[in-house]
PLY file of the C-alpha trace (Angstrom):
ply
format ascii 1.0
element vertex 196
property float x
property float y
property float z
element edge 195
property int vertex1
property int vertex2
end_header
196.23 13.26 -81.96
197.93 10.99 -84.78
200.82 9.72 -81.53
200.82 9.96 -78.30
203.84 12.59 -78.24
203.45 15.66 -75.82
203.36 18.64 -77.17
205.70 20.72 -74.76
208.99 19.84 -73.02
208.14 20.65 -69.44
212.35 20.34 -69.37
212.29 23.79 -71.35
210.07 25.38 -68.73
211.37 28.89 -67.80
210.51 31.81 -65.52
213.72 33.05 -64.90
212.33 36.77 -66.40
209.52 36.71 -64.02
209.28 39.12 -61.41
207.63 38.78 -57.67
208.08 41.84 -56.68
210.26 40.98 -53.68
213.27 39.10 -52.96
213.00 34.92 -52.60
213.58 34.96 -48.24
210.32 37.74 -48.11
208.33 35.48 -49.82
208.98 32.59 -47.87
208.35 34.57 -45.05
205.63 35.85 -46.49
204.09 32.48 -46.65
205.11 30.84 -43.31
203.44 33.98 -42.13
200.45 33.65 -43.90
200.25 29.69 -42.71
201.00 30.04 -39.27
199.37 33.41 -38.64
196.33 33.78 -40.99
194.62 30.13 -39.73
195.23 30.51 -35.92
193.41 34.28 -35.96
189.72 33.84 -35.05
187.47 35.91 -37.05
186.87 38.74 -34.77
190.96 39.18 -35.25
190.02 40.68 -38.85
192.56 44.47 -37.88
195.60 41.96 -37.48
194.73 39.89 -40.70
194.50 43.49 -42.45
197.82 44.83 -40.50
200.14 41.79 -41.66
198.63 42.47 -45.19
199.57 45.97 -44.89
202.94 45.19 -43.30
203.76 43.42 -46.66
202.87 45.54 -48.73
199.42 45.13 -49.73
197.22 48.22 -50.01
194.45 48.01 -47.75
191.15 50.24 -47.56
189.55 51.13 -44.01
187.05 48.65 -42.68
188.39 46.01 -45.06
186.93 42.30 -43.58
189.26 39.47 -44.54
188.90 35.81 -43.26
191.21 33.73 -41.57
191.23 31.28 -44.79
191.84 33.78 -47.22
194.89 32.96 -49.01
197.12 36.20 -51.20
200.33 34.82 -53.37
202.14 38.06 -53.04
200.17 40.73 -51.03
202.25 43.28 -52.62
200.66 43.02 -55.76
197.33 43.53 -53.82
194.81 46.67 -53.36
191.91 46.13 -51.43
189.12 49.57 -51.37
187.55 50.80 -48.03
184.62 48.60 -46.88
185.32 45.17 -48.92
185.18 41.88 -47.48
186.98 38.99 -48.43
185.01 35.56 -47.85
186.22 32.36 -46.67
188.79 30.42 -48.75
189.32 32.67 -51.41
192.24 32.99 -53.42
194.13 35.67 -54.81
196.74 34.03 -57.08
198.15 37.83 -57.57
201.29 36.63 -59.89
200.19 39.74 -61.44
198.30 42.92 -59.61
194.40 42.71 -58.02
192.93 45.12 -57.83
189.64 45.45 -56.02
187.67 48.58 -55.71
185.41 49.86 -52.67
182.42 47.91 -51.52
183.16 44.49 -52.95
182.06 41.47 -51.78
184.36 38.28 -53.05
182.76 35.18 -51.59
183.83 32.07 -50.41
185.92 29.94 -52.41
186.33 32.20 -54.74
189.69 32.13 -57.13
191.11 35.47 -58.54
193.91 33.78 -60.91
196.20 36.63 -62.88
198.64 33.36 -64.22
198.29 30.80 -66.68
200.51 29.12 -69.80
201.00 29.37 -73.28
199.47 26.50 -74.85
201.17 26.85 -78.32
204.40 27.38 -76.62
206.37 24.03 -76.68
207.88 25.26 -73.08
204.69 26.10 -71.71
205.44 29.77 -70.83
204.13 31.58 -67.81
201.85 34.63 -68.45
200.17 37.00 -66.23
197.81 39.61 -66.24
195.85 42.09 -63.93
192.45 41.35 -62.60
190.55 44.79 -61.88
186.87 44.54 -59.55
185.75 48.19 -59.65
183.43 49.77 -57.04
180.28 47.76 -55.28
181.09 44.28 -57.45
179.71 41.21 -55.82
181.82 38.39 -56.69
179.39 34.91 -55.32
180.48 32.12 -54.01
182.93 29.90 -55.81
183.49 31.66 -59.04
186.76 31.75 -61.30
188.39 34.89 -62.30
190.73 34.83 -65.01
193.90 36.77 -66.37
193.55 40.17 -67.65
189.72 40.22 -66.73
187.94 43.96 -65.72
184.94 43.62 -63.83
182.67 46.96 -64.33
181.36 48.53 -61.25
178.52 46.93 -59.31
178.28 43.95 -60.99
177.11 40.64 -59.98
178.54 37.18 -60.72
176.39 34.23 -60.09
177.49 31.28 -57.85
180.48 29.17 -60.01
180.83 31.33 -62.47
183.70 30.98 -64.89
184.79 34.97 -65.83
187.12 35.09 -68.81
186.46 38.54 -70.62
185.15 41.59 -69.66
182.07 42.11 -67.35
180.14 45.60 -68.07
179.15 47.54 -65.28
175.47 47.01 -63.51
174.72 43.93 -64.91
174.04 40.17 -62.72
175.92 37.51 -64.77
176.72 34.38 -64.84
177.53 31.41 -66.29
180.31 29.35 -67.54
181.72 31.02 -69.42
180.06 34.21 -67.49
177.77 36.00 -69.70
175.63 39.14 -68.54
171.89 38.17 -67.86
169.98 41.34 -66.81
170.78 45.00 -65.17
170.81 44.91 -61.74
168.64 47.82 -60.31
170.25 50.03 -57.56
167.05 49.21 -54.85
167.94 45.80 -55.69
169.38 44.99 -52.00
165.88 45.08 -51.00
164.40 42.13 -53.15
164.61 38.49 -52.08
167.49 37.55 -54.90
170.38 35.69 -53.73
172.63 33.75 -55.84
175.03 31.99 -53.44
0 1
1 2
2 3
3 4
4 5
5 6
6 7
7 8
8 9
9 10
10 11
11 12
12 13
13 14
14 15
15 16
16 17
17 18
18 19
19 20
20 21
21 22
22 23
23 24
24 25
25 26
26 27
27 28
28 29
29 30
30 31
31 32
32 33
33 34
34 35
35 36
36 37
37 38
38 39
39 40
40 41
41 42
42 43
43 44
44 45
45 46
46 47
47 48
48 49
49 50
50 51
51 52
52 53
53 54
54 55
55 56
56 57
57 58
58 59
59 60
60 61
61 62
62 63
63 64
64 65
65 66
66 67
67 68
68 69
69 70
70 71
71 72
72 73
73 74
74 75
75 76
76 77
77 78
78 79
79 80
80 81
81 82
82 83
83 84
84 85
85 86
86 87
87 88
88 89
89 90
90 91
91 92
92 93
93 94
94 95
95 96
96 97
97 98
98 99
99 100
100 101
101 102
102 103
103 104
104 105
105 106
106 107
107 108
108 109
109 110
110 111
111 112
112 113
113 114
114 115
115 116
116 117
117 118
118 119
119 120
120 121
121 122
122 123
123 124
124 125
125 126
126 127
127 128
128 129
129 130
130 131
131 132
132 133
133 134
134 135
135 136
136 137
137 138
138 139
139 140
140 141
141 142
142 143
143 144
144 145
145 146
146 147
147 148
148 149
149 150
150 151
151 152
152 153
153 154
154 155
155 156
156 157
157 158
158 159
159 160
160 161
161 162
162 163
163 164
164 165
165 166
166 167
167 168
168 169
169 170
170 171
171 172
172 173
173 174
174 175
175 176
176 177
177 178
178 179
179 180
180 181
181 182
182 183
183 184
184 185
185 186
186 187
187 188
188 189
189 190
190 191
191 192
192 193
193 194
194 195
């Protein structure tokens, strides 16, 4: 940099065109919901966790396991497949949709972000885009999902993983940013391999 001049105008900032999904008093019940209800349920109280979900909105499989800590912007924008469990302090920043297919694990501390900015806009506009998990993904502890990123079927992403583009299917990856490493082999729930 030849100054020390920013280059946006934060004052220019504008998401008046952006859509929630749901009028401004739902979400802020939505979220005094989610902050009184979702931390004082103990973790055997996962079918009320998955009912409030459902009661706003949110598309929820059968046998779905969500924890306490588990945090969802706007549930609406949410589908969750039969059988997946959702870890410990993960986040689904849905600005946009998540989906998240059948048999997916998302691990602790995980972040599923479908926002971000326009660096080469001077106001620093908002975009969003859909995050897609398909069938039997593993998602390991602590990783980053970003915008408009499809994760192929029964992949794995290694422990702090940064995901930016495209994850083929069958393959354990990771990285930063997350690169595919090897195919993972259907018996493989039988080796020793962990990567959280």
């Amino acid at each position: 940099m030849t100054n020390n001049q920013s280059f946006v105008d934060l004052r220019k900032y504008d998401q008046s065109w952006f859509d929630r999904g749901r009028p401004g008093w739902y979400v802020l019940l939505w979220w005094f919901v989610q902050a009184i209800a979702f931390p004082l349920t103990p973790h055997p109280f996962n079918s009320l966790r998955c009912s409030l979900l459902r009661l706003f909105g949110a598309r929820i499989g059968q046998g779905v396991l969500i924890r306490p800590t588990a945090r969802f912007t706007y549930p609406w924008k949410v589908t969750i497949g039969d059988y997946s469990w959702i870890g410990d302090d993960v986040v689904l920043y849905s600005l946009d949709k998540i989906n998240i297919g059948e048999h997916c694990v998302i691990s602790q501390k995980t972040y599923l972000c479908t926002g971000s900015h326009d660096i080469q806009d001077p106001a620093f506009g908002l975009k969003t885009a859909p995050i897609t998990i398909n069938n039997g993904v593993w998602i390991t502890a602590d990783c980053f999902v970003g915008p408009g990123v499809e994760i192929g079927a029964n992949a794995v992403i290694g422990a702090r993983s940064t995901v930016f583009a495209n994850i083929p299917p069958g393959q354990v990856c990771w990285g930063s940013p997350c690169k595919p490493q090897y195919a993972r082999l259907k018996n493989s729930a039988n080796s020793s391999e962990s990567l959280d």
